[in-house]
Backbone as ProteinMPNN parsed JSONL, in Angstrom:
{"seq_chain_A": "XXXXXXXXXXXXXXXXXXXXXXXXXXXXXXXXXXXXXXXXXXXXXXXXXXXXXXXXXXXXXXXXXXXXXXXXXXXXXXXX", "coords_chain_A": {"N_chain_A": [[17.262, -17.146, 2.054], [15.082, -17.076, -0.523], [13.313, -13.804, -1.828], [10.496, -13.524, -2.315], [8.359, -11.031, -2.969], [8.244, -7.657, -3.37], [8.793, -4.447, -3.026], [8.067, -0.908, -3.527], [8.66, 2.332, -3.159], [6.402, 4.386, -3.042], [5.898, 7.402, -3.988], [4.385, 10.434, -2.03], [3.519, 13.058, -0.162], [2.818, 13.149, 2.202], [3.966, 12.756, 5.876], [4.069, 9.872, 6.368], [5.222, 6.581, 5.115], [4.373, 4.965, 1.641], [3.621, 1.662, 0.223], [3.93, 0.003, -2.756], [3.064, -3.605, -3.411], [4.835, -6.148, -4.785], [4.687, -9.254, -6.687], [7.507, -10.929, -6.905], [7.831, -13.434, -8.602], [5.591, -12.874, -10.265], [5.358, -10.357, -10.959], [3.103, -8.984, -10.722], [0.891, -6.539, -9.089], [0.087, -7.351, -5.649], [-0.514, -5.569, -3.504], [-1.29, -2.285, -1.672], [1.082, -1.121, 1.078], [0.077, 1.162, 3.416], [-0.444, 3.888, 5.724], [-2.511, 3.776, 8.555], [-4.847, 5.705, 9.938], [-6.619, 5.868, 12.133], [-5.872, 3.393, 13.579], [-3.67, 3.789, 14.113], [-1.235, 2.365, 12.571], [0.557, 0.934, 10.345], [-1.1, -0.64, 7.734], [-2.287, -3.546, 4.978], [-3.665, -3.293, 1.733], [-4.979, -5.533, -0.377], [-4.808, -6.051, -3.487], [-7.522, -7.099, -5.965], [-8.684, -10.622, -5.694], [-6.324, -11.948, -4.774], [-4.006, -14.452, -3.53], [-2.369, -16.002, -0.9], [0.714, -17.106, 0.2], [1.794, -18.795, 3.097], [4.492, -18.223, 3.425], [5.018, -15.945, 1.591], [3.072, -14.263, 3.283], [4.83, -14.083, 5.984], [7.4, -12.749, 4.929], [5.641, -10.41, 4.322], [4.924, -9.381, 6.626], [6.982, -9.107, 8.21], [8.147, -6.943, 6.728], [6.467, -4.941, 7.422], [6.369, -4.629, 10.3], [9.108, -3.455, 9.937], [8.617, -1.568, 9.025], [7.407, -0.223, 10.985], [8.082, -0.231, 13.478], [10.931, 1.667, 12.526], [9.231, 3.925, 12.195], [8.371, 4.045, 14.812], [11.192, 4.865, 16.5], [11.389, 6.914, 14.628], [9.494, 8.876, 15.852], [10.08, 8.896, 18.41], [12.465, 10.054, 18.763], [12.193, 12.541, 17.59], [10.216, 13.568, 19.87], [12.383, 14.159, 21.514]], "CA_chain_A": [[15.931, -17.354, 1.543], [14.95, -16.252, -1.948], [12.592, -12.955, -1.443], [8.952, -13.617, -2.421], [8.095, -9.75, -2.824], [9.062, -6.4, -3.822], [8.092, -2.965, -2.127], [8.023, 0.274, -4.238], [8.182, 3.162, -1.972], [5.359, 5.274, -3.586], [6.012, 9.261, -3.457], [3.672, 10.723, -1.327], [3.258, 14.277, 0.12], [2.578, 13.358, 3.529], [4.961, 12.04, 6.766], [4.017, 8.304, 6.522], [6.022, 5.848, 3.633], [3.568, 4.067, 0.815], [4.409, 1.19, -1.04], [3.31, -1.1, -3.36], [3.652, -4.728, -2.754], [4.731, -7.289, -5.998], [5.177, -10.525, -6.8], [8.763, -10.946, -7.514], [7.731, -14.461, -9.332], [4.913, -13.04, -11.853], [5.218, -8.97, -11.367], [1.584, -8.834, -10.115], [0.621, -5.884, -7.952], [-0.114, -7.692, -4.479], [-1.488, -4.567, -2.741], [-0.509, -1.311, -0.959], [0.923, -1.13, 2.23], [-0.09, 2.305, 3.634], [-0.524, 4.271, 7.374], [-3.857, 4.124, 8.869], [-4.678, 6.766, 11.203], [-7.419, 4.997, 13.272], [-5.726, 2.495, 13.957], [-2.127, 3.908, 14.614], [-0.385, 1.348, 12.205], [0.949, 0.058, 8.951], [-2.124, -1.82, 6.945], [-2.079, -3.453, 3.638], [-5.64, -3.099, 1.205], [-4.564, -6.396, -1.171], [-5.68, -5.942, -5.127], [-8.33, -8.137, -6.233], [-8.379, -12.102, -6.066], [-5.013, -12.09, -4.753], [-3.62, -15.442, -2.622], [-1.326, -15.577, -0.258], [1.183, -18.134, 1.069], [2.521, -18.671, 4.715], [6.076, -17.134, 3.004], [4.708, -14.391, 1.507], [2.725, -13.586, 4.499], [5.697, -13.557, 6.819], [7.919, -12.032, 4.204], [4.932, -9.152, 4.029], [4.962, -9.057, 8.182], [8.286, -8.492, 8.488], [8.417, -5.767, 6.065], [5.404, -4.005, 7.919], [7.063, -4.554, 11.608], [10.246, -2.616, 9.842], [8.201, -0.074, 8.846], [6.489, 0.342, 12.506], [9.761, -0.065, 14.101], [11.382, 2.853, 11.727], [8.33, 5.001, 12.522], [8.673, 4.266, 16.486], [12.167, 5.355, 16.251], [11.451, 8.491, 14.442], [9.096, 9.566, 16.697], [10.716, 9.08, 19.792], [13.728, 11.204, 18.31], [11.189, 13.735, 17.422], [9.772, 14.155, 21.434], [13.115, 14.338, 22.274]], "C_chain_A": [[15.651, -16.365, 0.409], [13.859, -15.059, -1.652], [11.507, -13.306, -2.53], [8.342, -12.504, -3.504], [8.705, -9.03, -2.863], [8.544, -5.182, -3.791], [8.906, -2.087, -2.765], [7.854, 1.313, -3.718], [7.236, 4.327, -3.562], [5.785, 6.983, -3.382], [4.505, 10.016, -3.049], [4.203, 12.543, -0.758], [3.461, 14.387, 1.552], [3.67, 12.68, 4.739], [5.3, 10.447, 6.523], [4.541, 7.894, 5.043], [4.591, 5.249, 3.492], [4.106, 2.909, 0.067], [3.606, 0.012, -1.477], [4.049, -2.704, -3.728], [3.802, -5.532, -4.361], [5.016, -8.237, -5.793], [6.363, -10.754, -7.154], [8.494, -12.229, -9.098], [6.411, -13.533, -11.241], [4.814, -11.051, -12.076], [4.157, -8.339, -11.041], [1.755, -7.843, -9.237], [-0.157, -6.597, -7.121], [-1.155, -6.734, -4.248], [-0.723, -3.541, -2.027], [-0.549, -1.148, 0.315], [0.807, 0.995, 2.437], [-0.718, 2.697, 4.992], [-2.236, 4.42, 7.458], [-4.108, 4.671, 10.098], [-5.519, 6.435, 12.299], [-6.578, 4.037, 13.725], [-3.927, 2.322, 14.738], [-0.75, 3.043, 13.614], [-0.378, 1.256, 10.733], [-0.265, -0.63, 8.533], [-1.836, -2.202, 5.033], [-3.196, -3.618, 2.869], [-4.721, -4.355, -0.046], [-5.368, -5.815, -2.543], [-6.334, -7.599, -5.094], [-7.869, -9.7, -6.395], [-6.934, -12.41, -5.445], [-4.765, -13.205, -3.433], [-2.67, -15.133, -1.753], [-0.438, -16.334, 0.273], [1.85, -17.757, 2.002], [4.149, -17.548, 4.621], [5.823, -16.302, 2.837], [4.288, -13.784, 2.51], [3.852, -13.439, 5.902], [6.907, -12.952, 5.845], [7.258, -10.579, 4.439], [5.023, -8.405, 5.798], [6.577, -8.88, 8.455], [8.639, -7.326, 8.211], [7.687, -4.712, 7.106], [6.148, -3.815, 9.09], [8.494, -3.516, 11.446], [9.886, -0.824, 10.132], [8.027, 0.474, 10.488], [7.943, 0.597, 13.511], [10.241, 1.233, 13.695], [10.462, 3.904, 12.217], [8.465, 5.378, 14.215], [9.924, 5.274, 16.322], [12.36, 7.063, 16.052], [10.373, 9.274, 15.529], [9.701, 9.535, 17.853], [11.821, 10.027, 19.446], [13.276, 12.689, 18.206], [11.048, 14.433, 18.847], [10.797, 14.494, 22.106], [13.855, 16.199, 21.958]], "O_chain_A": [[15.915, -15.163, 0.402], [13.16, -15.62, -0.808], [11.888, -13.322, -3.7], [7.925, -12.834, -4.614], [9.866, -9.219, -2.499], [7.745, -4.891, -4.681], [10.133, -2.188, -2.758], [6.648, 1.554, -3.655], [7.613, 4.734, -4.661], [5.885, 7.446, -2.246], [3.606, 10.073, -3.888], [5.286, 13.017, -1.101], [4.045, 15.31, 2.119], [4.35, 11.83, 4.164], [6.412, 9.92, 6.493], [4.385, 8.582, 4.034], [3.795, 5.02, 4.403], [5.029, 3.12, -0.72], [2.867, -0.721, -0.821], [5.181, -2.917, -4.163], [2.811, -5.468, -5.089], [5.645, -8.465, -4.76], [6.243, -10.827, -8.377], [8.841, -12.0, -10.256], [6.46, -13.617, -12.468], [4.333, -10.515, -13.074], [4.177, -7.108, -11.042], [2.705, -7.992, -8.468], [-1.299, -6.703, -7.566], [-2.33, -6.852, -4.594], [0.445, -3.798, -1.736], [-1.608, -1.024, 0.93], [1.353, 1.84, 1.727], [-1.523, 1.891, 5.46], [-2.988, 4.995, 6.671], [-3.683, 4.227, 11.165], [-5.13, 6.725, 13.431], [-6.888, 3.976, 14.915], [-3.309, 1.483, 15.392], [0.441, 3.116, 13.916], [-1.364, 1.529, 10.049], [-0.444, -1.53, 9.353], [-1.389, -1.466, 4.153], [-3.99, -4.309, 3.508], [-3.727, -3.856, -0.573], [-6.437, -5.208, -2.486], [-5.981, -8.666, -4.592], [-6.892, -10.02, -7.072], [-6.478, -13.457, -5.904], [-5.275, -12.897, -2.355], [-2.12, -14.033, -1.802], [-0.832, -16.385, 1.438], [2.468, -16.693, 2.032], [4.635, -16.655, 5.314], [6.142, -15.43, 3.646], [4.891, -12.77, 2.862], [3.563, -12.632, 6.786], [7.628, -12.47, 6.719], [7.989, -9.624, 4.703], [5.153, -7.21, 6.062], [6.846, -8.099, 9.368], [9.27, -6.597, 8.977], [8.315, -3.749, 7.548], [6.73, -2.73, 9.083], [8.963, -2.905, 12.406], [10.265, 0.198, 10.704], [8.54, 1.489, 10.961], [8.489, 1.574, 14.023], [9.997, 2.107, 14.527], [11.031, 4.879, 12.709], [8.604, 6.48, 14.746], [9.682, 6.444, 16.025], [12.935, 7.964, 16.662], [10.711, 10.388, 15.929], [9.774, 10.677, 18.307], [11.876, 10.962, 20.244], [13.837, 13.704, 18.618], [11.544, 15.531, 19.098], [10.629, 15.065, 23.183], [14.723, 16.653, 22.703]]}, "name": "protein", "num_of_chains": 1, "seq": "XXXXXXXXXXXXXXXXXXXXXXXXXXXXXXXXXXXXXXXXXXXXXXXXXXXXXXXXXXXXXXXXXXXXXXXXXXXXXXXX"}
């Protein structure tokens, strides 16, 4: 399956990865996925007007579930 989307890991300061989401097709910044501390999890804040189809949106959920996955991981390695 042809990839949709294209994640930019952002440089950041702090523990948690940033990245910014594109359109592979027109180059468009999508929106940034980034850690939200209420809530324990991966969220993404979309840029203005922006659509979304069923592909992209499980293209974008997959990515996020990696991330959360990757983060589980490191923490459990951490407590240990």
């Amino acid at each position: 399956m042809k990839e949709l989307l294209r994640f930019d890991e952002i440089k950041t300061e702090g523990k948690t990865k940033k990245y910014e989401v594109y359109s592979n097709h027109s180059a468009e910044l999508l929106g940034v996925i980034s850690w939200r501390n209420g809530w324990r999890c991966y969220v993404i804040s979309y840029a203005d007007g922006i659509d979304m189809s069923l592909s992209c949106n499980k293209e974008l959920n997959n990515f996020m579930e990696k991330l959360e996955n990757e983060r589980k991981e490191k923490t459990a390695q951490e407590i240990k």
